[in-house]
N, C-alpha and C positions, 0 to 999 in steps of 0.2 A: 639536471632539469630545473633544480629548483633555484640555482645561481642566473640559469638564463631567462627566467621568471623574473626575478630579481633584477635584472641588466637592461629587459625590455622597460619594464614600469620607471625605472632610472631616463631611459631615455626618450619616455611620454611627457614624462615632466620637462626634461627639457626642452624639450620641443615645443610642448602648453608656455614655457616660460619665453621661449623665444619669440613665440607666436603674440603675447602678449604687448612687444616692445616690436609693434610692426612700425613702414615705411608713414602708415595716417597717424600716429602718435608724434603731435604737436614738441614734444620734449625731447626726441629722438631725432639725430641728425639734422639738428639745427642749424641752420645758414646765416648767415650773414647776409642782413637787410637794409636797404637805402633807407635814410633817414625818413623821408616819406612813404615808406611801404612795410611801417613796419605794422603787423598782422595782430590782432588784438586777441588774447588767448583767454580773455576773461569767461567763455563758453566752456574753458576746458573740464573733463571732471576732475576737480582737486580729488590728493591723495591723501583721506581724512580717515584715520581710525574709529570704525564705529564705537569702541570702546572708551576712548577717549571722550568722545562727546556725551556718552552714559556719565562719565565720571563727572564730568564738567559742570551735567545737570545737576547731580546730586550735590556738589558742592555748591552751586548757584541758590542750590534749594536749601541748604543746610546753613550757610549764609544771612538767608531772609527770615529762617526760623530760629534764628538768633541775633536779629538785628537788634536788637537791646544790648545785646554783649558786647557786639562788635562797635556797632552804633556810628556815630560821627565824630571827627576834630575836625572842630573848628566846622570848615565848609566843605571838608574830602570825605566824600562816600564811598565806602569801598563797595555797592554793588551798582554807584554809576559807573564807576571805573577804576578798575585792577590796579592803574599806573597811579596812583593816588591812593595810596591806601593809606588810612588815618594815621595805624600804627608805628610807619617807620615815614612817612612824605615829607615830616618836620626837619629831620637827618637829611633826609637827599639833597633836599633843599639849601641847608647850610652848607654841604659840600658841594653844591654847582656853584653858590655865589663866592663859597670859597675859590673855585677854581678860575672862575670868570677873570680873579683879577688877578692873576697869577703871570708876570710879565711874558714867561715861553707861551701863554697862550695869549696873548695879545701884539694884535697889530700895531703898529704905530700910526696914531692919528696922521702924525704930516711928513708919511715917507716920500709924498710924491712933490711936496719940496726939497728933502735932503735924501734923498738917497735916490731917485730915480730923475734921469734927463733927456729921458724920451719917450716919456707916457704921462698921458695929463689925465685929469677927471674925468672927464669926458669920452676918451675912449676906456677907460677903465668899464663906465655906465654902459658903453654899447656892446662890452664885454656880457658885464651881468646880463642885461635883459636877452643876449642870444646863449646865454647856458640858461636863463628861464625857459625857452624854446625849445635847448635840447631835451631839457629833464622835462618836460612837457611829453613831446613825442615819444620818450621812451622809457614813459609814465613811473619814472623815479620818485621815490618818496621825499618830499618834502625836507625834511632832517638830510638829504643828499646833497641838496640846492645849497642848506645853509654850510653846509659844512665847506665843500669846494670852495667857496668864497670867500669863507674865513682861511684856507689855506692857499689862496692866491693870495689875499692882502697881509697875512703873516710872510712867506717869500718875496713881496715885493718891498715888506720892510727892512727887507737885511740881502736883497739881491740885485744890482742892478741888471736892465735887460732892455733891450731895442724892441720898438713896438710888433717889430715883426712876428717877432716869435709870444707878441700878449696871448694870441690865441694857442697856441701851445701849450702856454700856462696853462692856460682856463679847461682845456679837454686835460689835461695830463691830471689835474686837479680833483675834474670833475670822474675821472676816472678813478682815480682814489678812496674819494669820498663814498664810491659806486660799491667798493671791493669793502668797505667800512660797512655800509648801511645796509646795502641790499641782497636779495638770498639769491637773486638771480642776475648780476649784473654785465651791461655789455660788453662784448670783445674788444680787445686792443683794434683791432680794425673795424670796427664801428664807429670809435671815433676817430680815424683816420678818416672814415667815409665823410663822416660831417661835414670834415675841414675842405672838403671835397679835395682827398687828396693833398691838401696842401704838404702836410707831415708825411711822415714813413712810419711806418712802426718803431723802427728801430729810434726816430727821434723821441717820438710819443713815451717809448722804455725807456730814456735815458731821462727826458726830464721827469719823468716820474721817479726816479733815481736820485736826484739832485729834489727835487720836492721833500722826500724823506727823510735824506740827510741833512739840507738845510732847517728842516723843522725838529730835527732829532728823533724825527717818528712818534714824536706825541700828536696823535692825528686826534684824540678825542677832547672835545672840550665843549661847553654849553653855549648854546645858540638862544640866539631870541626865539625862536622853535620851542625849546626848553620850558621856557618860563611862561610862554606864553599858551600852555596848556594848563596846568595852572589856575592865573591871573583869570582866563575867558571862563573858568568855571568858577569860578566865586562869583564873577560878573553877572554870570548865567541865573544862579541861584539868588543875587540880588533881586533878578528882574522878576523871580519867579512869584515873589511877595506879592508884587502890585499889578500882575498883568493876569487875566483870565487863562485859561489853560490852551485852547489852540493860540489865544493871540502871544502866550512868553511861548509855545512852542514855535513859531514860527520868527518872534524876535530872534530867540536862543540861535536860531541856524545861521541868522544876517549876521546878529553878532560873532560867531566864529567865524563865518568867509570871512565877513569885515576886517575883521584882524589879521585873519590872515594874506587878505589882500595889501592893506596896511602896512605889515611887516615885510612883505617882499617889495613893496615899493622903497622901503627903508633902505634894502641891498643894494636900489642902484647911487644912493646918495654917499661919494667918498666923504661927506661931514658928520656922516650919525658914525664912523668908526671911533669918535672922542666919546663916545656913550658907551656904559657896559650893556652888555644883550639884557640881563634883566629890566634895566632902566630904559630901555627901548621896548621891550612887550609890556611893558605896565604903561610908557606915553601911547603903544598902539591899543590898548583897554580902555584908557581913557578916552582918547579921541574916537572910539570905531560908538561909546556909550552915548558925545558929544555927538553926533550924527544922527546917530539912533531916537535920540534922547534929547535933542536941542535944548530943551525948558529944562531939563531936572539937572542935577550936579552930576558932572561924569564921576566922581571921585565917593566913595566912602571911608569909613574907618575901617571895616573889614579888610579894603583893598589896602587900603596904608599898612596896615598892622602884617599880611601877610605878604605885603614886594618888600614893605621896609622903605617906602618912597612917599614923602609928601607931595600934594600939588605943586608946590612950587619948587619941590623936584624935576618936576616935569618938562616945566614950562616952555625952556628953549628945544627939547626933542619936539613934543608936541606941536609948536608951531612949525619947525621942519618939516614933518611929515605930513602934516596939515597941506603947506604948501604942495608937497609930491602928489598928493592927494587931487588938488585943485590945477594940476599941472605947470604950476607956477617954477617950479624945477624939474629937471627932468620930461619935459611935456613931448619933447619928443621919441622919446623911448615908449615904444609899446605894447609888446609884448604881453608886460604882465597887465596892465591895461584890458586887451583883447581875452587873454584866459578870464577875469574876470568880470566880464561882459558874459561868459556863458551862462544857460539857465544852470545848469551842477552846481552852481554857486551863488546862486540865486540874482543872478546879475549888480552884485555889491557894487560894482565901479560907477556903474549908471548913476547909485542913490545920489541927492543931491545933499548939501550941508551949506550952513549957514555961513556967509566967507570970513568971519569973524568970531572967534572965540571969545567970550565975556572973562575979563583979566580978573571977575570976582570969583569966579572958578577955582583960582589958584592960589586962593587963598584957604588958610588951614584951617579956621575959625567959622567957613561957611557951610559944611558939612555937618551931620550928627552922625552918633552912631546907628541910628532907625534908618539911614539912606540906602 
């Protein structure tokens, strides 16, 4: 009696557990959706440990009641943000710019003179801004975007390929980066769907096969993404000195889209790949400050001292993406453009800037350390 006791309650539970993981749960039995229909699950309820977020507190609390101990370097607060922590950020640091320049993770500035003969800048650009698009609709993290891109133009430095199959790259890539960054990324046929079809799967599998092996499978390496989280908060905490408190917090926001707007106009320009990623999010810091800020110096010593970049470091990224900016390159690509135009980002693209950058900027002697 007492076994069949025992076999029932066995199989209430599983039945409560089955019952749990019905046909309305968003996560179960998931389809495969046209690019334009995909269903936005941000209503879902996450599956969050109350526990976890008990502890969280505590340590958030324990934290702030030892902010003397912990304290700051330099400009990294460890209870603005986790990924900045005073104690070890100086390390991480020196090992991204170490790795930045590391020849297997870098592109070749001018493959699409010596080693490619049937793909020019230009379609390269209308490549980037339609994987801005996809990773858009299939609200990929950022760090997804840059990554794909840098493994398309690392492959295109050591592969030649007919333009036909550019877009093949670019999804096999973006598929990658997907499996790299994201905890929930899309199907193999997802991005077949994109292509509308163009591909098979079985293509999409193979050149993501040849992607890996042509790269050796060192798929991780630091993006202007990287450093330009960072850079925007030392920037943040400069403005914080001189501005009232709603008017730096509402700078503080223009100036993150900004840059980040900035930065991704960068990826469709094939001339900012002669620039290391660092030395690209420190010219988009500058410039998004120069915008922000027309009258004051974009540039301080805080910012010098932690990119390791003078102004006239800067100089020729800066006016680059200045122009991308002004659509003086690039002006018909626009995508990223159009994302930001929307209000979630406070409509950055719109801001206006002054079409000339003052060349005493860039001088090293014009700054103080109080900027």
């Amino acid at each position: 009696m007492a076994e069949r006791v025992r076999i029932t309650r066995l199989s209430k539970k599983r039945s409560a557990a089955a019952a749990s993981f019905s046909d309305d749960d968003p996560f179960v039995n998931k389809k495969r959706v046209a690019l334009g229909e995909l269903t936005n699950l941000s209503n879902a309820t996450p599956l969050v440990n109350p526990k976890r977020v008990v502890k969280t507190k505590k340590v958030k609390k324990f934290v702030q009641a030892n902010a003397k101990t912990f304290g700051k370097s330099g400009t990294d607060n460890v209870l603005d943000d986790p990924q900045m922590c005073g104690p070890y950020v100086s390390g991480i640091y020196e090992y991204l710019h170490k790795m930045e320049v590391e020849p297997k993770r870098r592109p070749s500035p001018d493959y699409l003179e010596k080693v490619q003969k049937d793909v020019s800048a230009n379609m390269r650009g209308v490549l980037v801004d339609w994987l801005v698009e996809v990773a858009e609709e299939y609200k990929l993290v950022s760090e997804t975007l840059y990554l794909s891109i840098s493994y398309i133009d690392r492959f295109l430095s050591l592969n030649t390929i007919p333009r036909q199959r550019l877009q093949l790259l670019g999804v096999s890539s973006l598929l990658i980066a997907s499996k790299y960054e994201e905890i929930s990324p899309p199907n193999v046929e997802d991005f077949c769907y994109i292509t509308d079809n163009t591909y098979t799967k079985d293509e999409v599998v193979k050149m993501e096969a040849d992607i890996l092996k042509t790269l050796k499978f060192e798929m991780g390496n630091p993006t202007v993404r990287a450093f330009l989280r960072r850079y925007t908060n030392i920037a943040q905490e400069r403005w914080k000195l001189v501005s009232n408190k709603t008017k730096s917090q509402t700078s503080n926001l223009q100036l993150e889209f900004l840059g980040y707007y900035l930065a991704e106009l960068s990826l469709l320009d094939y001339s900012c790949l002669k620039f290391l990623p660092s030395l690209v999010a420190a010219s988009v810091v500058f410039l998004a400050n120069f915008i922000l800020h027309p009258d004051s110096n974009p540039w301080c010593s805080t910012l010098q001292k932690y990119s390791g970049y003078k102004p006239v470091d800067l100089k020729a990224c800066v006016f680059l993406i200045h122009d991308l900016y002004f659509g003086r390159r690039g002006g018909t690509l626009l995508s990223i453009r159009d994302k930001y135009k929307q209000h979630k980002f406070k409509c950055v693209a719109a801001l206006s800037s002054p079409p000339e950058i003052p060349v005493s900027y860039f001088e090293d002697a014009c700054f103080s350390s109080h900027h």
